[in-house]
C-alpha positions in Angstrom: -8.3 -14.8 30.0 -10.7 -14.3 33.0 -12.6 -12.0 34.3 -10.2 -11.4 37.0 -7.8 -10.0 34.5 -7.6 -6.2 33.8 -9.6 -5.1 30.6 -8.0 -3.5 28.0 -9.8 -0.2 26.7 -9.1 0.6 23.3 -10.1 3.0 20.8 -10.8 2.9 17.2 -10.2 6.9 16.4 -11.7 7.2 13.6 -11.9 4.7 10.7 -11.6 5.5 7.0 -15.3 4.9 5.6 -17.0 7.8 8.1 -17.4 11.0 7.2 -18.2 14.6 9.4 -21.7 14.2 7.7 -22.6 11.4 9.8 -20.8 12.6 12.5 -19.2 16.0 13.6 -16.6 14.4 16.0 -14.6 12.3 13.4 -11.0 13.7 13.6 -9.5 14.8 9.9 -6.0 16.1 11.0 -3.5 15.1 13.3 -3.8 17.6 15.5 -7.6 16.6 15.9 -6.4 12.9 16.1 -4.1 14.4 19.1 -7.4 16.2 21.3 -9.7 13.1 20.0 -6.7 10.8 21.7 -6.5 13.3 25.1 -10.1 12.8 25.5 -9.8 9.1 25.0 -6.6 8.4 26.9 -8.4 10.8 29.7 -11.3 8.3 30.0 -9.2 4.9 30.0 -7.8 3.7 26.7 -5.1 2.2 26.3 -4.9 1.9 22.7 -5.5 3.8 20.1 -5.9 2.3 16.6 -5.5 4.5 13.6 -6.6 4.4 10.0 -4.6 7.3 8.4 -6.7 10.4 6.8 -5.5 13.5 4.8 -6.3 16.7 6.5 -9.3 17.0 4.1 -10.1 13.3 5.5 -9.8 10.7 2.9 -8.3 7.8 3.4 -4.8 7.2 3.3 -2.3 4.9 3.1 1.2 6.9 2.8 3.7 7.0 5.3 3.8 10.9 6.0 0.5 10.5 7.2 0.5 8.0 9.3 3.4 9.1 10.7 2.5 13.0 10.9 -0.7 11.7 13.2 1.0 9.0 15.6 3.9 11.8 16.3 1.2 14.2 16.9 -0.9 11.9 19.2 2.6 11.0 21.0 3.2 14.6 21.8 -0.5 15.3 23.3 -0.3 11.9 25.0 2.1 10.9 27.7 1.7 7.5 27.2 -0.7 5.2 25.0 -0.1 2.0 22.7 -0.5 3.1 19.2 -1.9 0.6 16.7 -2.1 1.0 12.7 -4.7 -0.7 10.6 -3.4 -3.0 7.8 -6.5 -3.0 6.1 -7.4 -2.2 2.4 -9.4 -2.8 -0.4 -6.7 -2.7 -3.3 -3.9 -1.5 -1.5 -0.5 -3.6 -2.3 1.1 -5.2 0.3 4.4 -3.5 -0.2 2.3 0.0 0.3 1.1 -1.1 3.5 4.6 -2.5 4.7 6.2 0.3 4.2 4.2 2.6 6.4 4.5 0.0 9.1 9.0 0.0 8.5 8.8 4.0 8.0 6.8 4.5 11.6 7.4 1.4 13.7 4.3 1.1 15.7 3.6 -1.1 18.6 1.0 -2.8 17.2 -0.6 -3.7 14.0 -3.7 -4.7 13.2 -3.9 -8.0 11.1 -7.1 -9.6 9.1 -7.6 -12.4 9.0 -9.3 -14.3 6.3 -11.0 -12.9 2.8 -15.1 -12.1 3.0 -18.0 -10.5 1.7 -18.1 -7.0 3.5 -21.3 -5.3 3.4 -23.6 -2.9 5.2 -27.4 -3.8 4.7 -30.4 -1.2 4.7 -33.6 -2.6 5.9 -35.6 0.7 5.2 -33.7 0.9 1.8 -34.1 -3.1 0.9 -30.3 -2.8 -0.7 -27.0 -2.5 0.2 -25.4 0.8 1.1 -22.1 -0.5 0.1 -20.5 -4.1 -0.6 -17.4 -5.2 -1.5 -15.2 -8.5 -1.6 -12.4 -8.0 1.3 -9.6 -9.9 0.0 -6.9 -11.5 3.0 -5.1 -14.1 1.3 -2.9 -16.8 3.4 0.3 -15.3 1.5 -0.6 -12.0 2.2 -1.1 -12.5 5.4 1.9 -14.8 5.9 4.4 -11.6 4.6 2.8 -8.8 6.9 3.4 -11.2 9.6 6.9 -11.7 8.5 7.5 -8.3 8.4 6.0 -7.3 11.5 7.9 -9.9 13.3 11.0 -8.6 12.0 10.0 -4.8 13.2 9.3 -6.5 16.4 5.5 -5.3 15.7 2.4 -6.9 17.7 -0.1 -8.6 15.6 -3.4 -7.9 16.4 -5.4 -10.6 14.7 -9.0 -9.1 13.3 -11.3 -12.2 13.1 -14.6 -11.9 11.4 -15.7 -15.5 11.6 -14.9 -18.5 13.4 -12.9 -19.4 10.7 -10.6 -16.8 11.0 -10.3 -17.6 14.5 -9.3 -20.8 13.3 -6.7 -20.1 10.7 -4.1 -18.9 13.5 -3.5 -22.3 14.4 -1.4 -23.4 11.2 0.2 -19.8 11.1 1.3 -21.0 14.6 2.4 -24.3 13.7 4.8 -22.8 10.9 6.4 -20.8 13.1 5.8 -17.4 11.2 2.8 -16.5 14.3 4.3 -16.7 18.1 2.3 -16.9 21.0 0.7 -15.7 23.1 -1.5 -14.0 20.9 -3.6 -10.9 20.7 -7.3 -11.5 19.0 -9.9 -9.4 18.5 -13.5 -10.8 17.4 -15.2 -8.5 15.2 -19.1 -8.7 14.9 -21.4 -7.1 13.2 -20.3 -6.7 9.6 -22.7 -8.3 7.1 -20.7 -11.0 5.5 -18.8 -11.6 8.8 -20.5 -13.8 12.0 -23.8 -12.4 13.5 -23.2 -10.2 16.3 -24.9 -12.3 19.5 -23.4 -13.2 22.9 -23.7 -17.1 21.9 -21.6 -16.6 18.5 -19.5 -14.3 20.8 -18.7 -17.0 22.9 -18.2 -19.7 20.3 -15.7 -17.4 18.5 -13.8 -16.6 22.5 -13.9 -20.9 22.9 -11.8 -21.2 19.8 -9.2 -19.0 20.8 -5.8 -20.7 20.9 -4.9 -21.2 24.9 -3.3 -18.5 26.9 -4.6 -15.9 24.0 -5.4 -12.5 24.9 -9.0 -11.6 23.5 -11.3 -8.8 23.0 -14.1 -8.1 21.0 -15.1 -4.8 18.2 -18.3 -4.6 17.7 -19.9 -2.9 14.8 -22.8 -0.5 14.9 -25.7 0.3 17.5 -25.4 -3.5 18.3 -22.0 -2.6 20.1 -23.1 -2.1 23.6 -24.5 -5.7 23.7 -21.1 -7.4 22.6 -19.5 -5.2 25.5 -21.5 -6.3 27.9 -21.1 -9.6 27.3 -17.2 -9.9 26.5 -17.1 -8.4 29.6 -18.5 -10.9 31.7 -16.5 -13.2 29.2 -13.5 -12.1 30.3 -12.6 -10.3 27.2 -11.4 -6.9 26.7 -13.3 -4.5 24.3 -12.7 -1.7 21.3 -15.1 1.4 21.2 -14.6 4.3 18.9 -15.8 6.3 16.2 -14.6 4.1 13.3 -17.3 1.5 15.0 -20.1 3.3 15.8 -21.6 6.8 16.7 -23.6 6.0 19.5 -24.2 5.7 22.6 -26.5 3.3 24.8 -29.2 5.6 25.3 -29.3 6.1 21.0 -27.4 9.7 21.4 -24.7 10.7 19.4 -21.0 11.1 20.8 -19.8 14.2 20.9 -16.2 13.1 20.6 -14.6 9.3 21.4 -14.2 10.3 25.3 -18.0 10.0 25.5 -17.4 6.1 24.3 -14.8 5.1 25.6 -16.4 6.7 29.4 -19.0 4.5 28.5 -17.4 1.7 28.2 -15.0 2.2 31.5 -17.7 2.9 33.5 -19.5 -1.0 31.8 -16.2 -2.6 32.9 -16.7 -1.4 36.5 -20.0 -1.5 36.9 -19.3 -5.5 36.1 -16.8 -5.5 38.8 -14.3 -5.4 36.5 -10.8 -3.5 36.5 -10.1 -1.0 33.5 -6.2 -1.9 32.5 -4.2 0.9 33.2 -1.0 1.7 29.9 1.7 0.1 31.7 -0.8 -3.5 32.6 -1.8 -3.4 28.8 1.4 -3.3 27.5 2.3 -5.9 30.0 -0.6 -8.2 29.0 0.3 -7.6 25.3 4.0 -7.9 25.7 4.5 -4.3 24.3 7.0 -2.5 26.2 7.5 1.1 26.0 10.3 2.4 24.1 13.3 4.2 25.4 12.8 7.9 25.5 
């Protein structure tokens, strides 16, 4: 990637750890994943990644829900690449499959190596939560096989440089086909530091001809945008990330972050990748109506 290519906008809708207490805007049901994706898609995403919620909004994993919100966002939306999470925290593998068979989206999100997960309090001295994120190489290896079989994109969610670095024997078996679609996630305690120089160590070990992009997580955010941008990387914004904007105020829906970071990629001198270049950079046609 350069920085001559177009940069692909996507947007993380909502997440499944955040809550209307900490922020107003966080959509609950589909039809307030459906305005959250207008406004988005309005401002110049591309992509929208999902984590499934129950209209009260906790997390889920079944397939009428992830269905009932990406047919719902699909109606409101003329045209957008919609991306599921695979993530979980002791969800089976077979649970997770089957929402991706049921709902066939375009692309999936993928993690990519086990971790400590965490989110620190200074002005606590403790943990708010932690956790052991468990991605073994098998389970990894059959969501792969089954997306390749659904014809699904892998988005590969990379914490460390490690991760980064176990898609080159994934490749060499055949079961990962390039080019490929990474994503470099910062900012999660347990995961790589969020800098620009670990930023660009993580982008140098990228398997040739990759496309790349970075998520970063919390206040931190707008710094990793700034500088995958001038990377040549594309970038992820979005409530599940963080709340905020530059300037410390609080979104008022995902349009006010995603405007945020079109108007980064231009000011840069960069081009914000219109549906039809992202799906062309990420080998994702659009389906037959």
């Amino acid at each position: 990637m350069a920085v001559d290519d177009p940069v692909i906008i996507t947007c993380s809708i909502s997440g499944s750890l955040a809550n209307r207490e900490q922020c107003p805007a966080i959509p609950y049901t589909p039809a307030e994943y459906a305005a959250e994706a207008r406004r988005a898609v309005d401002e110049g995403a591309a992509m929208i990644h999902i984590h499934a919620r129950t209209p009260d909004g906790a997390p889920s994993y079944e397939i009428e829900d992830f269905q009932a919100i990406a047919e719902a966002i699909l109606d409101e939306v003329d045209d957008v690449i919609v991306n599921f999470s695979t993530g979980a925290i002791g969800v089976p593998v077979d649970k997770r499959i089957a929402y991706l068979r049921a709902c066939r989206p375009e692309v999936a999100a993928l993690n990519m190596g086990s971790m400590n997960y965490a989110k620190y309090s200074r002005s606590r001295k403790d943990f708010v939560f932690k956790a052991v994120f468990a991605n073994p190489f098998d389970e990894i290896i059959e969501l792969l096989q089954a997306m390749n079989e659904l014809a699904i994109r892998p988005e590969h969610e990379c914490f460390d440089v490690g991760h980064v670095g176990s898609l080159e024997p994934l490749v060499d078996m055949g079961v990962l086909r390039p080019p490929l679609h990474v994503s470099c996630v910062m900012g999660v305690t347990g995961g790589i530091p969020p800098s620009a120089r670990n930023l660009a160590l993580m982008a140098d070990n990228v398997p040739p001809g990759s496309h790349w992009g970075v998520i970063g997580i919390s206040r931190g955010q707008w710094l990793l945008v700034a500088a995958a941008l001038t990377l040549g990387g594309s970038v992820r914004v979005g409530l599940e990330d963080n709340f905020y904007l530059p300037d410390g105020t609080m979104a008022r829906s995902n349009g006010d972050l995603i405007a945020k970071a079109r108007s980064l990629t231009e000011d840069v001198g960069r081009r914000p990748a219109t549906v039809a270049q992202a799906r062309e950079v990420l080998g994702v046609p659009r389906a037959a109506a």
